[in-house]
DSSP file (Angstrom, degrees, kcal/mol; ACC not computed):
  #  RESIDUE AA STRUCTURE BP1 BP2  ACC     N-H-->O    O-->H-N    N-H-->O    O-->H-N    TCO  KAPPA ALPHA  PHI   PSI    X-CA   Y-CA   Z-CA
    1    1 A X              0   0    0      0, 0.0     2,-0.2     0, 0.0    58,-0.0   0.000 360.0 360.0 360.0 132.2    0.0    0.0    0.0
    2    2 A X        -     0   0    0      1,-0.0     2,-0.3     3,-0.0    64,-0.1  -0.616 360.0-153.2 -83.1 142.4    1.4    3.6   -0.8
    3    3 A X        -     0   0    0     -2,-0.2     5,-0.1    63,-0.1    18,-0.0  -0.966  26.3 -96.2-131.8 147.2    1.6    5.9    1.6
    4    4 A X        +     0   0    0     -2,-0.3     2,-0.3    16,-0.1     3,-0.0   0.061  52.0 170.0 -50.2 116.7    1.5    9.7    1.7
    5    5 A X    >>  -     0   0    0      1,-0.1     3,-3.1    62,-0.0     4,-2.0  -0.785  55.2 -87.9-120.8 166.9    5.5   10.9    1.8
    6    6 A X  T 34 S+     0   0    0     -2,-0.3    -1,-0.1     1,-0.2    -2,-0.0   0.931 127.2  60.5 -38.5 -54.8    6.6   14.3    1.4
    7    7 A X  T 34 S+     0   0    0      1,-0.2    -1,-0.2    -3,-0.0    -3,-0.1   0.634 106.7  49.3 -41.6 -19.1    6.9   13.8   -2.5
    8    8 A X  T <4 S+     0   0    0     -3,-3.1    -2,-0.2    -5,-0.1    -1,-0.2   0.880  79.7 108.1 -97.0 -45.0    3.2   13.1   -2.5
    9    9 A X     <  -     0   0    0     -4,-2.0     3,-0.1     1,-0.1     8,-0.1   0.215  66.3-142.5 -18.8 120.2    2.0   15.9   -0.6
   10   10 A X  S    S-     0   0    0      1,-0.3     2,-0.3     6,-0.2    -1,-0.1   0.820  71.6 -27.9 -94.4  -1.5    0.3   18.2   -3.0
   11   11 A X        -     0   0    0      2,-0.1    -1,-0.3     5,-0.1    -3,-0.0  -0.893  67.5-105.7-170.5-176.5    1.4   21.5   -1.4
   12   12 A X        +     0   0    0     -2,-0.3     5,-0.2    -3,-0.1    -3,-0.0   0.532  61.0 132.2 -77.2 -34.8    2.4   22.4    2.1
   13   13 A X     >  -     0   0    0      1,-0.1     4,-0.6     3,-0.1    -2,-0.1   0.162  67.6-117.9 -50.9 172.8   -0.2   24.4    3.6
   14   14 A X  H  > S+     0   0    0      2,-0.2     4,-0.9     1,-0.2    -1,-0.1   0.625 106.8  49.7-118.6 -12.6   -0.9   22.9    7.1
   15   15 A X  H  > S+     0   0    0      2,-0.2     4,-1.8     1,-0.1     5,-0.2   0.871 102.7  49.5 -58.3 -56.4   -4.4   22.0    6.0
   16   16 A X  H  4 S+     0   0    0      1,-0.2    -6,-0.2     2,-0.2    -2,-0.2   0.523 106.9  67.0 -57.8  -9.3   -4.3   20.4    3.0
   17   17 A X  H >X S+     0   0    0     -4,-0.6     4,-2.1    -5,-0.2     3,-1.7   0.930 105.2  38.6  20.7 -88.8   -1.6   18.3    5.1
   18   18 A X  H 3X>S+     0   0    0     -4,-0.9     4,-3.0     1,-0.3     5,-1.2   0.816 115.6  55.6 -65.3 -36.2   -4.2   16.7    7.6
   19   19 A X  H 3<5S+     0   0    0     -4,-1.8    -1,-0.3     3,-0.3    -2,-0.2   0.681 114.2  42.2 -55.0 -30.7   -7.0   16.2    4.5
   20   20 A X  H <45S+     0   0    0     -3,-1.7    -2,-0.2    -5,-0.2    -1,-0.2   0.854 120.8  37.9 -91.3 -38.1   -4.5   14.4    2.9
   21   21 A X  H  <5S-     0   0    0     -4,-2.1    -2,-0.2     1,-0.2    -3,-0.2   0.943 146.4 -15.8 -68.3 -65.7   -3.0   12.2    6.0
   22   22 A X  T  <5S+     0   0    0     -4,-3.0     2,-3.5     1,-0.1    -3,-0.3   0.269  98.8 111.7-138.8   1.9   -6.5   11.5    7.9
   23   23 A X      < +     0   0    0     -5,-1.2     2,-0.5    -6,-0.2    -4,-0.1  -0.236  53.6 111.6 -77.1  46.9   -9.2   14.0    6.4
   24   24 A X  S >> S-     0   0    0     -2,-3.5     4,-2.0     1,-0.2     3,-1.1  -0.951  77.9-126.0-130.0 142.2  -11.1   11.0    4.7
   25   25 A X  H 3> S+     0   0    0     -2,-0.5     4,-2.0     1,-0.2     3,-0.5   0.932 107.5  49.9 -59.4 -25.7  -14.2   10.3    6.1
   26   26 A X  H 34 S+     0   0    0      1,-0.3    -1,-0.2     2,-0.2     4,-0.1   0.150 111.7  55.9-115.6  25.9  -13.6    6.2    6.9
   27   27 A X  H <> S+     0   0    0     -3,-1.1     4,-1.9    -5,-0.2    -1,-0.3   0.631 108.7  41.3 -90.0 -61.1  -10.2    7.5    8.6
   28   28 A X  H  X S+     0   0    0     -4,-2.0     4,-3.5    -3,-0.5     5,-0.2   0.899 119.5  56.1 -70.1 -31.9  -12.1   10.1   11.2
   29   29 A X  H >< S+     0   0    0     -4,-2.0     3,-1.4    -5,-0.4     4,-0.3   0.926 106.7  38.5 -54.2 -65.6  -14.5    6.9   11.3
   30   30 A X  H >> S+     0   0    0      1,-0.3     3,-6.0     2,-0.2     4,-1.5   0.903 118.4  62.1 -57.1 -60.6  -12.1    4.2   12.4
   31   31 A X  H 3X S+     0   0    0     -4,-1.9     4,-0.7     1,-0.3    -1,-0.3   0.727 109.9  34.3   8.5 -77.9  -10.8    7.3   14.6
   32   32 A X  H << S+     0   0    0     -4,-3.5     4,-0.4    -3,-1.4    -1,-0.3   0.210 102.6  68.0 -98.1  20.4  -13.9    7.7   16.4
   33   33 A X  H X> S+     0   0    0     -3,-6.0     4,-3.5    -4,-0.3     3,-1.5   0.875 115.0  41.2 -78.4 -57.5  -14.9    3.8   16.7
   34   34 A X  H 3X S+     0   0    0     -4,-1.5     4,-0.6     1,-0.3    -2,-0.2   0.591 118.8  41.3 -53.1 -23.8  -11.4    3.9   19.2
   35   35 A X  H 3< S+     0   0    0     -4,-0.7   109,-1.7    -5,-0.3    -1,-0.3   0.749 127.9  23.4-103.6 -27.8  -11.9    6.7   20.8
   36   36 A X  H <4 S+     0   0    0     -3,-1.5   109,-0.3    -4,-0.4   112,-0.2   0.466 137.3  19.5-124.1   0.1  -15.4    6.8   21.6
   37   37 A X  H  < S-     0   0    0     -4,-3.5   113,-0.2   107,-0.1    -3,-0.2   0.385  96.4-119.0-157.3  30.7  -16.4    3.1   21.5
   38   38 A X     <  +     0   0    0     -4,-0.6    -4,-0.2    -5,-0.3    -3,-0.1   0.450  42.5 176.9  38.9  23.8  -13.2    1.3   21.9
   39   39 A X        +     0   0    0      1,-0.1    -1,-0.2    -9,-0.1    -2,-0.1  -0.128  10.2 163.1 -39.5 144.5  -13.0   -0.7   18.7
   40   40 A X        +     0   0    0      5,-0.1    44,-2.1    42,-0.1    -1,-0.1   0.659  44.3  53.2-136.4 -38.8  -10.2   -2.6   18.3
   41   41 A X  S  > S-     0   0    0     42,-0.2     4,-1.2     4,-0.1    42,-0.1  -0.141  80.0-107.0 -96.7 167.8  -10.2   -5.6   15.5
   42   42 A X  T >4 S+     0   0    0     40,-0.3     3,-1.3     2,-0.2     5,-0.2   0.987 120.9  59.3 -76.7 -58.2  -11.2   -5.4   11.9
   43   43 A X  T 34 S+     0   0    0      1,-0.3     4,-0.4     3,-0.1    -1,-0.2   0.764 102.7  48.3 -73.8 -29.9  -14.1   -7.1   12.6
   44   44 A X  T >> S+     0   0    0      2,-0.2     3,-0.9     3,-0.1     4,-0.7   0.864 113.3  50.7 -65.2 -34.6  -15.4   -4.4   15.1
   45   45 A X  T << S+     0   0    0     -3,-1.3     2,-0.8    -4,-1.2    -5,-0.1  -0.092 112.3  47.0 -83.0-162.9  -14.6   -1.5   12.4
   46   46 A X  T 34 S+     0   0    0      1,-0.2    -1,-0.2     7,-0.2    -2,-0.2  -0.545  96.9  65.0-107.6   6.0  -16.4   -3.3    9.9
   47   47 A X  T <4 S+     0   0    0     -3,-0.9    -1,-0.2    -2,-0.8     4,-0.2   0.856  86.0 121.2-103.8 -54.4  -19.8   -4.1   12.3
   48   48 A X  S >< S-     0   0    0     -4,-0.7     3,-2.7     1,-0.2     4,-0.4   0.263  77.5-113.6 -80.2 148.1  -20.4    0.5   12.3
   49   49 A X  T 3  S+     0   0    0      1,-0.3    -1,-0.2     2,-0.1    -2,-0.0   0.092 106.7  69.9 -85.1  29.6  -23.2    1.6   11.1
   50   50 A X  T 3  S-     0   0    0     -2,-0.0    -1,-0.3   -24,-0.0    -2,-0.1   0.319  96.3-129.2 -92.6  -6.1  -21.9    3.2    8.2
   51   51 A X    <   -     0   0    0     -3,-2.7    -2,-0.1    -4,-0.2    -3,-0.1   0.807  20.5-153.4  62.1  47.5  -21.0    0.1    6.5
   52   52 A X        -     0   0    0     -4,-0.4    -1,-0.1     1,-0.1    -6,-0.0  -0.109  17.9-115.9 -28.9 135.8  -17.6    0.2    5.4
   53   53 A X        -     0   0    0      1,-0.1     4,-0.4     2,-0.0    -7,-0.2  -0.290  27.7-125.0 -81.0 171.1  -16.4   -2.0    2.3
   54   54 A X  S  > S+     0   0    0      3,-0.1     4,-0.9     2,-0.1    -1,-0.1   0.880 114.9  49.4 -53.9 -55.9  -13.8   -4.7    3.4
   55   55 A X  H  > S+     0   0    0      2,-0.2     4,-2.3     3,-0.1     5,-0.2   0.670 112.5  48.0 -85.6 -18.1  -11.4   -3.7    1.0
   56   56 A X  H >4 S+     0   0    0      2,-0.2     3,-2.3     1,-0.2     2,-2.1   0.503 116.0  48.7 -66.8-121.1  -11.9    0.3    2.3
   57   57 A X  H 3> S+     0   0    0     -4,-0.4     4,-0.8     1,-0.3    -2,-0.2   0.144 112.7  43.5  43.5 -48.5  -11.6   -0.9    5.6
   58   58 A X  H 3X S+     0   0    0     -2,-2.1     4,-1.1    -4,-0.9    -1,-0.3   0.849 112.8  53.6 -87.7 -43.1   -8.5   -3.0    4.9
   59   59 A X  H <X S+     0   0    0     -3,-2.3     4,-4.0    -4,-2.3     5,-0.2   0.984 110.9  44.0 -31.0 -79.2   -6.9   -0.2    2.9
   60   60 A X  H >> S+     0   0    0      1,-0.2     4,-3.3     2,-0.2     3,-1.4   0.951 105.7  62.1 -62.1 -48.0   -7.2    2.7    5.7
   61   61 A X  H 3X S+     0   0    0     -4,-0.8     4,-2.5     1,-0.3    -1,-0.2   0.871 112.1  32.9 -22.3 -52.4   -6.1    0.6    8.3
   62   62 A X  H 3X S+     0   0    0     -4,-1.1     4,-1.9     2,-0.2    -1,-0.3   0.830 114.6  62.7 -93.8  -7.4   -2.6    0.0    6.8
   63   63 A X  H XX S+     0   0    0     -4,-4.0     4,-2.4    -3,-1.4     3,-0.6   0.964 113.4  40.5 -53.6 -67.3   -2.9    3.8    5.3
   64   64 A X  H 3<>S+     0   0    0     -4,-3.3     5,-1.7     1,-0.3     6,-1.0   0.955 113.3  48.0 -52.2 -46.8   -3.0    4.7    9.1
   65   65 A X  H ><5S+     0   0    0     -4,-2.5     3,-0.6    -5,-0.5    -1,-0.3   0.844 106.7  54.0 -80.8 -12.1   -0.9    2.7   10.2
   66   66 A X  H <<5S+     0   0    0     -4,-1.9     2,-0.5    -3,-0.6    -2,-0.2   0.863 105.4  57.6 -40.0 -53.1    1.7    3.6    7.6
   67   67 A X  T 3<5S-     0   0    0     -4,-2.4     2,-0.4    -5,-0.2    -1,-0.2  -0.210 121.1-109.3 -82.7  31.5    1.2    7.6    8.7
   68   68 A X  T < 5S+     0   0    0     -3,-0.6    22,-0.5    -2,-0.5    21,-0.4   0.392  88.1 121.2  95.9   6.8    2.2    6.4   12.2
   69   69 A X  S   <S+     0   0    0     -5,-1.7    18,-0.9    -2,-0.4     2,-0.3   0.644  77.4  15.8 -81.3 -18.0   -1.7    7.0   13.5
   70   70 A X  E    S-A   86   0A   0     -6,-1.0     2,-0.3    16,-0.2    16,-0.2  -0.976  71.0-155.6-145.1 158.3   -2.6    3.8   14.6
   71   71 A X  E     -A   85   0A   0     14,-1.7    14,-2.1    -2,-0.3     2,-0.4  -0.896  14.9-137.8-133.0 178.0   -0.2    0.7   15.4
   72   72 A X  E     -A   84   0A   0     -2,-0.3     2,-0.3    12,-0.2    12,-0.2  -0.992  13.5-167.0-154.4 132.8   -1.4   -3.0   15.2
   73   73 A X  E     -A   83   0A   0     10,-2.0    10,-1.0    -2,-0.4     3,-0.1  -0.990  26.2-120.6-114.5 113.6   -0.5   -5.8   17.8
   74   74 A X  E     -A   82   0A   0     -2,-0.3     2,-0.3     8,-0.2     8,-0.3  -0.174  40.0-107.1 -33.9 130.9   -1.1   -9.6   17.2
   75   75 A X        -     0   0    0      6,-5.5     6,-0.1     3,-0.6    -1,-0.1  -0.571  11.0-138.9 -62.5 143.5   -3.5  -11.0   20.1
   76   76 A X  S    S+     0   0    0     -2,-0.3     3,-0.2     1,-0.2    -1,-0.1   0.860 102.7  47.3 -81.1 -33.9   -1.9  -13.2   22.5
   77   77 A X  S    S+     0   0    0      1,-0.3     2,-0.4    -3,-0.0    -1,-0.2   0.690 125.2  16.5 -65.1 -14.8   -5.1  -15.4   22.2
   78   78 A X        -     0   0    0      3,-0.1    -3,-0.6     1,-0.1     3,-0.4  -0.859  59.4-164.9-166.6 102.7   -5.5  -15.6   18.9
   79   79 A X  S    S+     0   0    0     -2,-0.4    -1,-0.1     1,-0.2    -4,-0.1   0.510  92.1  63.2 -69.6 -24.4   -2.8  -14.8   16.4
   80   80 A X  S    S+     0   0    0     -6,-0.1     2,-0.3    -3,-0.1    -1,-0.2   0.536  92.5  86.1  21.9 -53.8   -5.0  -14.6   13.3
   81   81 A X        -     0   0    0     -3,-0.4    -6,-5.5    -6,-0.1     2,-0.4  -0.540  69.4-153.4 -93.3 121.4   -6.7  -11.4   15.5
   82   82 A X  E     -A   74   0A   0     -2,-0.3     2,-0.4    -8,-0.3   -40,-0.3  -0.853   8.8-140.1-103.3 136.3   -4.8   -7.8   14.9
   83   83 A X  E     -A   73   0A   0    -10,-1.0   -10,-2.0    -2,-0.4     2,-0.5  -0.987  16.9-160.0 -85.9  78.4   -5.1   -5.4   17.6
   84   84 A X  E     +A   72   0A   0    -44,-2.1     2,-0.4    -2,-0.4   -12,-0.2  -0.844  20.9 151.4-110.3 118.0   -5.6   -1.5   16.6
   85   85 A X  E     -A   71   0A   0    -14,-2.1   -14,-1.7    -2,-0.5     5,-0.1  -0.987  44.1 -95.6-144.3 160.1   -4.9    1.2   18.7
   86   86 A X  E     -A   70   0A   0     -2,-0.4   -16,-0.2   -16,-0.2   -17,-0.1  -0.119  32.9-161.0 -38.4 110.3   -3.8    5.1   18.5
   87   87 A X    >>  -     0   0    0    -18,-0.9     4,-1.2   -19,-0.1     3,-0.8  -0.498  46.5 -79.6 -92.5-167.5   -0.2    6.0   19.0
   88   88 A X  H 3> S+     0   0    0      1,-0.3     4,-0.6     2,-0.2   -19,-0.1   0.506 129.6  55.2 -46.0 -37.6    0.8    9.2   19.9
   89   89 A X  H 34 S+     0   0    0    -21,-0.4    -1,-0.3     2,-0.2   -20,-0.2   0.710 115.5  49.8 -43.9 -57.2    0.6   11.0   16.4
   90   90 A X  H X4 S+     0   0    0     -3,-0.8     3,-0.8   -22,-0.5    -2,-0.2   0.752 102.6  51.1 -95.1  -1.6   -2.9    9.6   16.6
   91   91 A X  H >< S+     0   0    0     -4,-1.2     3,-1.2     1,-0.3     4,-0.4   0.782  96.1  74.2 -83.4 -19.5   -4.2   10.7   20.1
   92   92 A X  T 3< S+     0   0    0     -4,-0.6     4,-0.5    -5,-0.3    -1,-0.3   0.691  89.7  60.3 -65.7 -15.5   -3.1   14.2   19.1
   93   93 A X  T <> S+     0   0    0     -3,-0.8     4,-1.5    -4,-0.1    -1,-0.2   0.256  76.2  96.4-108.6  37.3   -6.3   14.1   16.8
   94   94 A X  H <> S+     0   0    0     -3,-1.2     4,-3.3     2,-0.2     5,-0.4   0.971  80.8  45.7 -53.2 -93.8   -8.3   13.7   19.7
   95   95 A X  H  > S+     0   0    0     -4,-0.4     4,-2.5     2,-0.2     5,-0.3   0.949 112.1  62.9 -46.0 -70.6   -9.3   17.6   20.1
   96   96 A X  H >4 S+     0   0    0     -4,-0.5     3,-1.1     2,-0.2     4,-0.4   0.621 109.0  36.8   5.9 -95.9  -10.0   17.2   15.8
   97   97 A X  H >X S+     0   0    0     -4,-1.5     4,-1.7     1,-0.3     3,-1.4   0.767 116.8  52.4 -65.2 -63.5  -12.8   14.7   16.2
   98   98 A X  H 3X S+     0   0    0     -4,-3.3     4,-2.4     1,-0.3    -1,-0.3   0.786 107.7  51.7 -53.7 -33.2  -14.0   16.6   19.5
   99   99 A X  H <X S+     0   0    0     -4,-2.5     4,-2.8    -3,-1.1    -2,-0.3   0.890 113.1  49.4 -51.5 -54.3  -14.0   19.9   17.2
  100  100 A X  H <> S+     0   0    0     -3,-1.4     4,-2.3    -4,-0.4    -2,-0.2   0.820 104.4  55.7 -27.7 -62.5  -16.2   17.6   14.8
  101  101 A X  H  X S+     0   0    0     -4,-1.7     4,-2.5     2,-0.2     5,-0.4   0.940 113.7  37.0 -69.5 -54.1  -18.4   16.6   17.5
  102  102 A X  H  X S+     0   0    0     -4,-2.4     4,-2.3     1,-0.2    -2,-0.2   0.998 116.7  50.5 -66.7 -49.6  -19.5   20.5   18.7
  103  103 A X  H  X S+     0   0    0     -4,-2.8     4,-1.0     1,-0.2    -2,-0.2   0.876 113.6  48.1 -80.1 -18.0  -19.6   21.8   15.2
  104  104 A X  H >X S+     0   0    0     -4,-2.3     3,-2.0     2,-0.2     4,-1.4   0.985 114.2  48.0 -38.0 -83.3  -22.0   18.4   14.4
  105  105 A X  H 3< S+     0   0    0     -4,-2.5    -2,-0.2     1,-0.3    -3,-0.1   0.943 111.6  54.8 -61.7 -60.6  -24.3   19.2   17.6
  106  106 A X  H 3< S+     0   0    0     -4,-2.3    -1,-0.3    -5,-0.4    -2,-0.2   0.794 124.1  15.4 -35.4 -44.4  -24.4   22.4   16.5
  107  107 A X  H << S+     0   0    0     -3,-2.0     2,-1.0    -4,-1.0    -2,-0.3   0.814 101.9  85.8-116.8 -16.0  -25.6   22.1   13.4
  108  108 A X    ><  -     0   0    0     -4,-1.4     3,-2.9     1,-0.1     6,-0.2  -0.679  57.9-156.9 -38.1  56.4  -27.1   18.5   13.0
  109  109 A X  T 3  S+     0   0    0     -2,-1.0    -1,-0.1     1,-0.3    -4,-0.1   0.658  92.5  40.0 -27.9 -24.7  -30.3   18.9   14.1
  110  110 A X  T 3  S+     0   0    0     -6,-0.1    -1,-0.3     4,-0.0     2,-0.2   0.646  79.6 131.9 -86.0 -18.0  -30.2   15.0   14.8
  111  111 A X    X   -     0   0    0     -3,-2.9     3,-3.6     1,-0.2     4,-0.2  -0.281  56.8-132.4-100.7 105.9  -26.7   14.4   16.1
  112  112 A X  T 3  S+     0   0    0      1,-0.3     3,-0.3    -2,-0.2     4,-0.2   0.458 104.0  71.5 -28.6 -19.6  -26.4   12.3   19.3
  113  113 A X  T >  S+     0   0    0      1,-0.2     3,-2.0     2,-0.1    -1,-0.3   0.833  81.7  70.8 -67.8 -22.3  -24.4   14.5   20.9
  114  114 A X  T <  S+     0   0    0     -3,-3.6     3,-0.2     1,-0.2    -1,-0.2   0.977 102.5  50.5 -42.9 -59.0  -27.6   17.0   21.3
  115  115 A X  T 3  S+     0   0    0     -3,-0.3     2,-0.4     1,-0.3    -1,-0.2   0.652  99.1  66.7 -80.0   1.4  -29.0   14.2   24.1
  116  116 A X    X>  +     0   0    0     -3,-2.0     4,-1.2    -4,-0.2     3,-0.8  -0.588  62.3 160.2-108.4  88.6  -25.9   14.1   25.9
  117  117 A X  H 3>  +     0   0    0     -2,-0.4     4,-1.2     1,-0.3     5,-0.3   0.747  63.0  68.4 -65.3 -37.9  -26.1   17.7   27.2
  118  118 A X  H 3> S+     0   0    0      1,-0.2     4,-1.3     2,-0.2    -1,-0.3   0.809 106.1  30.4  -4.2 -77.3  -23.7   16.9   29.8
  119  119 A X  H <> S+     0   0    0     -3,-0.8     4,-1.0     1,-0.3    -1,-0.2   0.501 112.9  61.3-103.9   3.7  -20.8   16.4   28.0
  120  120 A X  H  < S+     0   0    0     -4,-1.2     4,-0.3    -7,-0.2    -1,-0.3   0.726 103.2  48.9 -70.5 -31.8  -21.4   18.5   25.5
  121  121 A X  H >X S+     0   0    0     -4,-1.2     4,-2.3     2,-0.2     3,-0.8   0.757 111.1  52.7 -79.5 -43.1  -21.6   21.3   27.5
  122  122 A X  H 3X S+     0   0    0     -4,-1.3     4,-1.9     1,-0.3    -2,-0.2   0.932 106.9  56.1 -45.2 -52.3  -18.2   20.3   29.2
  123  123 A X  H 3< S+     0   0    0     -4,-1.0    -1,-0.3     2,-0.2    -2,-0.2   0.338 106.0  43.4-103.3 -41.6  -16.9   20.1   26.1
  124  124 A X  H X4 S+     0   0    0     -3,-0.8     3,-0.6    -4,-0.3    -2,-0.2   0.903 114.0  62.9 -90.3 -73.2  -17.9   23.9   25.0
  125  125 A X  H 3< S-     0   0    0     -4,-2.3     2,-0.6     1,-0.3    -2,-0.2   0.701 131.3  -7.3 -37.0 -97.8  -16.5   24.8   28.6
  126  126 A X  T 3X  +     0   0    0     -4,-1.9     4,-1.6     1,-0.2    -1,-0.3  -0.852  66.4 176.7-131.0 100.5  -13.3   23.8   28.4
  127  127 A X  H X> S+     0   0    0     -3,-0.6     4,-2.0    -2,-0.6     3,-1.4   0.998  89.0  54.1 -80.3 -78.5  -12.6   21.8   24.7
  128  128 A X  H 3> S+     0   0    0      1,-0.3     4,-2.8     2,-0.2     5,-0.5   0.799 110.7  45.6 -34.7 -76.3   -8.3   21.5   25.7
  129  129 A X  H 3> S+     0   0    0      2,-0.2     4,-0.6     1,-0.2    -1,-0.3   0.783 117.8  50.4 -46.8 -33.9   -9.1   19.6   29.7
  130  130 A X  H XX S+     0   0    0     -4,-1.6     4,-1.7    -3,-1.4     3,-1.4   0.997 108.1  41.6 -48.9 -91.0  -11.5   17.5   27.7
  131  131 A X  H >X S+     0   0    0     -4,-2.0     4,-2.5     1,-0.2     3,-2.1   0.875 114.8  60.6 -38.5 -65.1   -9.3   16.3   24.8
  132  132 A X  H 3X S+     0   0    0     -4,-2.8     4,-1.5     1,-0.3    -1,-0.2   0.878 109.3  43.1 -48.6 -25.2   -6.5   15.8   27.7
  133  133 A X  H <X S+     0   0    0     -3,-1.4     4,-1.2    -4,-0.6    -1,-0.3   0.893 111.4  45.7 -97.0 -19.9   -8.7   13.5   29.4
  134  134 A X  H <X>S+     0   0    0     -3,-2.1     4,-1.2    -4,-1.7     5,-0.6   0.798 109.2  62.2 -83.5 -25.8  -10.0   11.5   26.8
  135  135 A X  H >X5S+     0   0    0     -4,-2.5     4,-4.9    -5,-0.3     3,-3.1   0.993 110.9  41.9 -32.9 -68.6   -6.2   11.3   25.5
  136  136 A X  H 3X5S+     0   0    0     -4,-1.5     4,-1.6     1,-0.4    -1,-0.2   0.726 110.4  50.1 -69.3 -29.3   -5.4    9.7   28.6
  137  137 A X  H 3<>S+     0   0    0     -4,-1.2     5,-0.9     2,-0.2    -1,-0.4   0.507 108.7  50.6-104.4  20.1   -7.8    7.8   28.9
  138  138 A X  H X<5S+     0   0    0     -3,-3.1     3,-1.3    -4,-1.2    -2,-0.2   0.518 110.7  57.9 -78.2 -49.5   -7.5    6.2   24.9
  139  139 A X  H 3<<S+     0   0    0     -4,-4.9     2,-3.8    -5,-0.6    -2,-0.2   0.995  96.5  52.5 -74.3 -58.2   -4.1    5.7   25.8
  140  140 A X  T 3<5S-     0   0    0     -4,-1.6    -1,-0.3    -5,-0.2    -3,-0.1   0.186 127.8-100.2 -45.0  26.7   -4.9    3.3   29.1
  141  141 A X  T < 5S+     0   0    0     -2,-3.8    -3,-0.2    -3,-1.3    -1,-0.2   0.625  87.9 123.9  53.9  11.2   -7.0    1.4   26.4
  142  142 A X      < -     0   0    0     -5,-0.9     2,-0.3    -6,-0.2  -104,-0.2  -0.338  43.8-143.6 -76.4-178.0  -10.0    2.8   27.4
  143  143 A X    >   -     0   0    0   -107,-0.1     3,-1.1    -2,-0.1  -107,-0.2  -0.910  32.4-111.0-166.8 160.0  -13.1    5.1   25.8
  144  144 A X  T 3  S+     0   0    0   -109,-1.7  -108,-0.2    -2,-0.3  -107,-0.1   0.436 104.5  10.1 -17.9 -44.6  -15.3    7.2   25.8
  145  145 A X  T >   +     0   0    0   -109,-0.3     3,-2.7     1,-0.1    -1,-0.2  -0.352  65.1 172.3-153.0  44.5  -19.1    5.0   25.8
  146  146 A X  T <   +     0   0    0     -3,-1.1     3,-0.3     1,-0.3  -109,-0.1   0.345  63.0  74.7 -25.8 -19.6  -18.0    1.7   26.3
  147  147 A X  T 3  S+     0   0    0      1,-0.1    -1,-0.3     3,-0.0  -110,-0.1   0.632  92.2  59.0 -60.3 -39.3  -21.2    0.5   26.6
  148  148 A X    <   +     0   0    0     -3,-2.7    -2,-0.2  -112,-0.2    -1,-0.1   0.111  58.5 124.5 -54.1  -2.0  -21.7    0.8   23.1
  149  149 A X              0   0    0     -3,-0.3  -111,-0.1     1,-0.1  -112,-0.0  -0.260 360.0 360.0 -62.7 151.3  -19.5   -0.9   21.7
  150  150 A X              0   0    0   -113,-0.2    -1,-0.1  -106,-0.1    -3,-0.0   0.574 360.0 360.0 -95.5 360.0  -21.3   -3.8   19.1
């Protein structure tokens, strides 16, 4: 799989940058299965209910984990079973996705975050303590609504 190197880069500008590394929708997706409902396996990224192709799915995976955004560990039970989670490079797009999430509620008359007022409102309060705590707590293998997971 190619992955985006300096030579590929179609200019510099520090936007067009992140649109090309992770600015794809099934990228922020995989993103926010880990972060907010602790996916880990291909088969958990390919159960969301946006209904990813295989071969998308199999693609971004090693795209990300090329770009140093996600890394992948064999299971100790099952060797067969790959392991995805967020290195550093990719917990940094944390505050992103949360950026996402307000300007969504905001305008998404539908957007689940509307019925968690809670943390949405936290989230407007102070956006930077937020992202630091959901860092931390992505990185301890946890997330966000764990309860949700399928």
């Amino acid at each position: 799989m190619k992955t985006t190197s300096k030579e590929d880069i179609r200019s510099h500008c520090a936007v067009n940058y992140g649109v090309e590394v992770f600015g794809d929708r099934w990228s922020l997706l995989i993103i926010r299965d880990i972060v907010f409902v602790g996916k880990k396996t291909y088969g958990e990224f390919l159960k969301s209910e946006e209904g990813i192709a295989t071969n998308v799915l199999a693609s971004r995976l090693a795209f990300l984990e090329g770009q140093g955004i996600l890394s992948k560990a064999p299971s100790a039970e099952d060797r067969r079973k790959d392991f995805y989670s967020l290195t550093e490079k990719g917990l940094d797009l944390i505050p992103v996705v949360l950026n996402i999430v307000l300007w969504s509620a905001k305008y998404d008359s539908k957007s689940y975050v509307r019925r968690s007022k809670e943390f949405a409102a936290r989230l407007r309060q102070n956006p930077m303590q937020v992202s630091e705590d959901v860092k931390a707590l992505v990185r301890n293998g946890g997330c966000m609504f764990p309860e949700s997971k399928e």
